[in-house]
DOGUKOL-630302 format. One record per residue: x, y, z of N, C-alpha, C in turn; residue in three letters. Coordinates in nm, 4 decimals, m for minus. Example, Ala and Ser with C-alpha at 12.3 -4.5 7.8 and 13.67 -1.06 7.14 Angstrom:
BEGIN
<<1.3190 m0.5690 0.7800> <1.2300 m0.4500 0.7800> <1.3200 m0.3300 0.7800> 'ALA'>
<<1.2850 m0.2250 0.7080> <1.3670 m0.1060 0.7140> <1.2900 0.0030 0.7870> 'SER'>
***
This chain:
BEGIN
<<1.8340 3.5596 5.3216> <1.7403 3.5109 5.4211> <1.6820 3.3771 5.3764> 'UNK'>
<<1.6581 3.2989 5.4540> <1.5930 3.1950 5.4454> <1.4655 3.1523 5.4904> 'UNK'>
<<1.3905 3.0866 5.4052> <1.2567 3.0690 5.4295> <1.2074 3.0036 5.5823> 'UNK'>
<<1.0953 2.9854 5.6609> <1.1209 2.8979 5.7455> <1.0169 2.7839 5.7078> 'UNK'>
<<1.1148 2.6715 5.7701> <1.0237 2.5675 5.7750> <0.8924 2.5397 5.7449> 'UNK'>
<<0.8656 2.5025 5.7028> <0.6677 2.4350 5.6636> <0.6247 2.3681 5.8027> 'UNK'>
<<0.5459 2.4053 5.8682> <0.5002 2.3373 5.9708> <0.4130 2.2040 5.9399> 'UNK'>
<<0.3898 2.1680 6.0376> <0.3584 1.9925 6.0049> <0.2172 1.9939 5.9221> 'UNK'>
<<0.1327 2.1073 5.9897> <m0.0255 2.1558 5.9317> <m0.0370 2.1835 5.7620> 'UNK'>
<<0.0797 2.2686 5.7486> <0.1406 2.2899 5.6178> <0.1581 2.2071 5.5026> 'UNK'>
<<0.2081 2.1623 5.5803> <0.2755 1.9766 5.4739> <0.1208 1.9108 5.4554> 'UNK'>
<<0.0467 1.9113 5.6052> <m0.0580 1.7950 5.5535> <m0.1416 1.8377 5.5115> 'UNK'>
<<m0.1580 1.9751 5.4775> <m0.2867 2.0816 5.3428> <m0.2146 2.0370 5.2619> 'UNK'>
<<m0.0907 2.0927 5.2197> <m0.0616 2.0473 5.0805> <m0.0281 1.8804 5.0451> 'UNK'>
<<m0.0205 1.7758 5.1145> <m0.0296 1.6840 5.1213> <m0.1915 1.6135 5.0245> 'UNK'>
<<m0.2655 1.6698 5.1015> <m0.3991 1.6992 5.0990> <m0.4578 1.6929 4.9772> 'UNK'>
<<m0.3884 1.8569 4.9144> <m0.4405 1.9060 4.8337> <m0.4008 1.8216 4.7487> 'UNK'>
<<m0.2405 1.7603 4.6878> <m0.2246 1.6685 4.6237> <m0.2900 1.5587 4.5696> 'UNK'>
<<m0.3151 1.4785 4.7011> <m0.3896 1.3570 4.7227> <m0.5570 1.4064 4.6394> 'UNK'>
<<m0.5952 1.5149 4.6620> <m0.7353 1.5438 4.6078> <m0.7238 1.5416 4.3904> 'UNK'>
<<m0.6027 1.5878 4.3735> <m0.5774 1.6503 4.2696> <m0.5623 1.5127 4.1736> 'UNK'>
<<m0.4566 1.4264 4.2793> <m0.4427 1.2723 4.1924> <m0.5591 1.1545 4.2013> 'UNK'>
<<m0.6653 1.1862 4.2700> <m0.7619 1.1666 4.3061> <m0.8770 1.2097 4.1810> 'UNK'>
<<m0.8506 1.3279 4.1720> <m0.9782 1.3947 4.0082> <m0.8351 1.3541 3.8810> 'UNK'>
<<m0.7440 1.3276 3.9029> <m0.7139 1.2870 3.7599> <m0.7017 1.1236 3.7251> 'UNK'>
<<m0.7243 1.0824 3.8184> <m0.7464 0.9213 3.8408> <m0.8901 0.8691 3.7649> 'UNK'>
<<m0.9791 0.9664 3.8419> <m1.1080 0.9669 3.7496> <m1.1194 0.9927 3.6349> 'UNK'>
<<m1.0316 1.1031 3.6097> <m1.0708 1.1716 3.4517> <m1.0068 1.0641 3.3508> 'UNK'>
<<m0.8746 0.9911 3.3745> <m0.8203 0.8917 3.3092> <m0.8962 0.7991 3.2653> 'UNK'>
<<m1.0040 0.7253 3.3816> <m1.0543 0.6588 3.4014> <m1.1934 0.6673 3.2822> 'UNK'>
<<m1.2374 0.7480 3.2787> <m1.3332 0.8327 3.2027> <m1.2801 0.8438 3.0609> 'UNK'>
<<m1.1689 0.9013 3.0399> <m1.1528 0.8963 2.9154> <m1.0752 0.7500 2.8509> 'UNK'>
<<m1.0360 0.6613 2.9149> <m0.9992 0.5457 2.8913> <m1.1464 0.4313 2.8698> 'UNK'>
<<m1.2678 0.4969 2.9306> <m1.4479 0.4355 2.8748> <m1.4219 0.4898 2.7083> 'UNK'>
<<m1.4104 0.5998 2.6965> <m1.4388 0.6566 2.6218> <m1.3474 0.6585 2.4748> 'UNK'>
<<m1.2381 0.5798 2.5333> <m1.1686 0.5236 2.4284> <m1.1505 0.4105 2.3633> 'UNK'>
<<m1.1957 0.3749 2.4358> <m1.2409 0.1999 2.3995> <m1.3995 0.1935 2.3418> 'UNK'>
<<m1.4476 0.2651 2.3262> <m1.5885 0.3028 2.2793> <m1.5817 0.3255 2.1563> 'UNK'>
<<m1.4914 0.4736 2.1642> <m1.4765 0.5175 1.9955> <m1.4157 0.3472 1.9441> 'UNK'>
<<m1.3014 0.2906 1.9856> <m1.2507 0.1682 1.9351> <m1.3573 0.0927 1.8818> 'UNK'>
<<m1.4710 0.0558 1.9288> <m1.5470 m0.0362 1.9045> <m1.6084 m0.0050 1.8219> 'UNK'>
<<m1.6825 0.0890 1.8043> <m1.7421 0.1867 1.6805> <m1.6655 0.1919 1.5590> 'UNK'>
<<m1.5233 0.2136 1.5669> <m1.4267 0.2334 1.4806> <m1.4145 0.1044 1.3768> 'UNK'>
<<m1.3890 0.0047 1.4467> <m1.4075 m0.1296 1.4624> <m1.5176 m0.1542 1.3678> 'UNK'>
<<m1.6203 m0.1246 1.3837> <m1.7722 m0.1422 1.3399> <m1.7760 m0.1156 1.2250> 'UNK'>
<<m1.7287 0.0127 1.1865> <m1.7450 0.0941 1.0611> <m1.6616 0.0797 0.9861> 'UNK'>
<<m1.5421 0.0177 1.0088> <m1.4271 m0.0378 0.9389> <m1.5322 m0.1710 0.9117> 'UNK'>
<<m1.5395 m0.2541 0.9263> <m1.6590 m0.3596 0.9007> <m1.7529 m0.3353 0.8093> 'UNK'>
<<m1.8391 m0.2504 0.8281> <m1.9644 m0.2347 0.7802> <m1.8759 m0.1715 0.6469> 'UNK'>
<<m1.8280 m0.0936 0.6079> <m1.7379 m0.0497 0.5186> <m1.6735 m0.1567 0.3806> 'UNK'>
<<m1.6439 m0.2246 0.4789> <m1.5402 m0.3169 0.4086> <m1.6431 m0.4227 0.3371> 'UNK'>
<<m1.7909 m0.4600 0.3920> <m1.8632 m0.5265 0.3624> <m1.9740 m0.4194 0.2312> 'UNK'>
<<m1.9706 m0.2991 0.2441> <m2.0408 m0.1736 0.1539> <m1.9039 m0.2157 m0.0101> 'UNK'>
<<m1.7862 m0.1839 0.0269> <m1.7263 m0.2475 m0.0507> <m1.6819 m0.3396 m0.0933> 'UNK'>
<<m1.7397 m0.4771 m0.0429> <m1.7887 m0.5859 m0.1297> <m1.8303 m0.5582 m0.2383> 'UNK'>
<<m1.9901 m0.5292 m0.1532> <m2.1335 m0.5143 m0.2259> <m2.0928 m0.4170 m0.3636> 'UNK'>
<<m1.9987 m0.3093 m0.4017> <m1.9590 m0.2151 m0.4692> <m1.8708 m0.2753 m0.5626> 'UNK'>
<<m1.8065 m0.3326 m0.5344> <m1.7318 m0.4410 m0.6179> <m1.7980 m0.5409 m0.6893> 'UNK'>
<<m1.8925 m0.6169 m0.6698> <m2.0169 m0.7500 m0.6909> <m2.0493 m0.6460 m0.7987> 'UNK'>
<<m2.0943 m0.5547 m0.7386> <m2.1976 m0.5092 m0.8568> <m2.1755 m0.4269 m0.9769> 'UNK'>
<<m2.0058 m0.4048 m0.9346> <m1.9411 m0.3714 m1.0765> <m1.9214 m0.4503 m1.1753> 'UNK'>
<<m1.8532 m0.5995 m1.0922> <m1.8455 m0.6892 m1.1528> <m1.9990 m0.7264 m1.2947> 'UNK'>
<<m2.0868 m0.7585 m1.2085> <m2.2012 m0.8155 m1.2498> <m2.2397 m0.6625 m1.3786> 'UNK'>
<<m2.1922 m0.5253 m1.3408> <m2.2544 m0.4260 m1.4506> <m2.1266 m0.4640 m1.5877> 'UNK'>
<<m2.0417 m0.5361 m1.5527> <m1.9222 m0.5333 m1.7068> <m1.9562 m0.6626 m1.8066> 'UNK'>
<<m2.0319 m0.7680 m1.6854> <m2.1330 m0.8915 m1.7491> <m2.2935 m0.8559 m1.8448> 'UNK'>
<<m2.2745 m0.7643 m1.8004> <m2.4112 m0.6799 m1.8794> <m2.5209 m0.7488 m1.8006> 'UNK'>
<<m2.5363 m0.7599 m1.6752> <m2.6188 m0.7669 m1.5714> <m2.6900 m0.6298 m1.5399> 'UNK'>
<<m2.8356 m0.6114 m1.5387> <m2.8576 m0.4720 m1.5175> <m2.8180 m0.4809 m1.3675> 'UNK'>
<<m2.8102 m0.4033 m1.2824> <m2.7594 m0.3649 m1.1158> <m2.8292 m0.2705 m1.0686> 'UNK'>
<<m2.8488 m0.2501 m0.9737> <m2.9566 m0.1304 m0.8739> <m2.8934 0.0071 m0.9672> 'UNK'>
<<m2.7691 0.0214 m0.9638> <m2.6487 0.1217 m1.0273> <m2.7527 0.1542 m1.1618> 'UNK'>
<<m2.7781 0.0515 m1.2297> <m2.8301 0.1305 m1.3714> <m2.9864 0.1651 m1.3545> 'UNK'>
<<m3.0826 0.1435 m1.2900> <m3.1882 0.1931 m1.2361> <m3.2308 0.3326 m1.2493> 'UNK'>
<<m3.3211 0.3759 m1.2867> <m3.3648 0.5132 m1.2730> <m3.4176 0.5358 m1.1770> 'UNK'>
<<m3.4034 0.6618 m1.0608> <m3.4947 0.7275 m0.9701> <m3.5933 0.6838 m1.0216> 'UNK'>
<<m3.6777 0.7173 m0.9382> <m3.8283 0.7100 m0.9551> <m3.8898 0.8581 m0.9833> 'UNK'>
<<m3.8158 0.9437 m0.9633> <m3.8236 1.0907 m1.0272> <m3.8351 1.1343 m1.1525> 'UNK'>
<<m3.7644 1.0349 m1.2393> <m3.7877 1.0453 m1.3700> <m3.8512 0.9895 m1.4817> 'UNK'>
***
């Protein structure tokens, strides 16, 4: 047996429903493509701020093998 035909009403619900579906994933793309370029920038940032922490970590090794005292040889204030 064979199915019958989809009537025209048929086609344009599921037509419809389609169009609604590529419609919420258009958004959600959209949304997570903000949201990826965000983390990027942040990422970005902290790769930076990082790279500049290890400068500063380096300098001041340097300067502790010169027999420079450095924040590094400092005592808390706890003790």
């Amino acid at each position: 047996m064979t199915q019958p035909d989809p009537t025209t009403a048929q086609l344009e619900a599921r037509v419809t429903a389609l169009e609604e579906q590529l419609a919420w994933l258009q958004h959600t793309v959209s949304a997570l493509d903000e949201v990826v370029r965000a983390l990027g920038a942040d990422n970005q940032r902290l790769r930076s701020e990082l790279g500049e922490l290890s400068d500063q970590i380096a300098a001041a090794g340097e300067l502790a093998t010169q027999g420079v005292p450095t924040l590094l040889d400092e005592r808390p204030p706890h003790y």
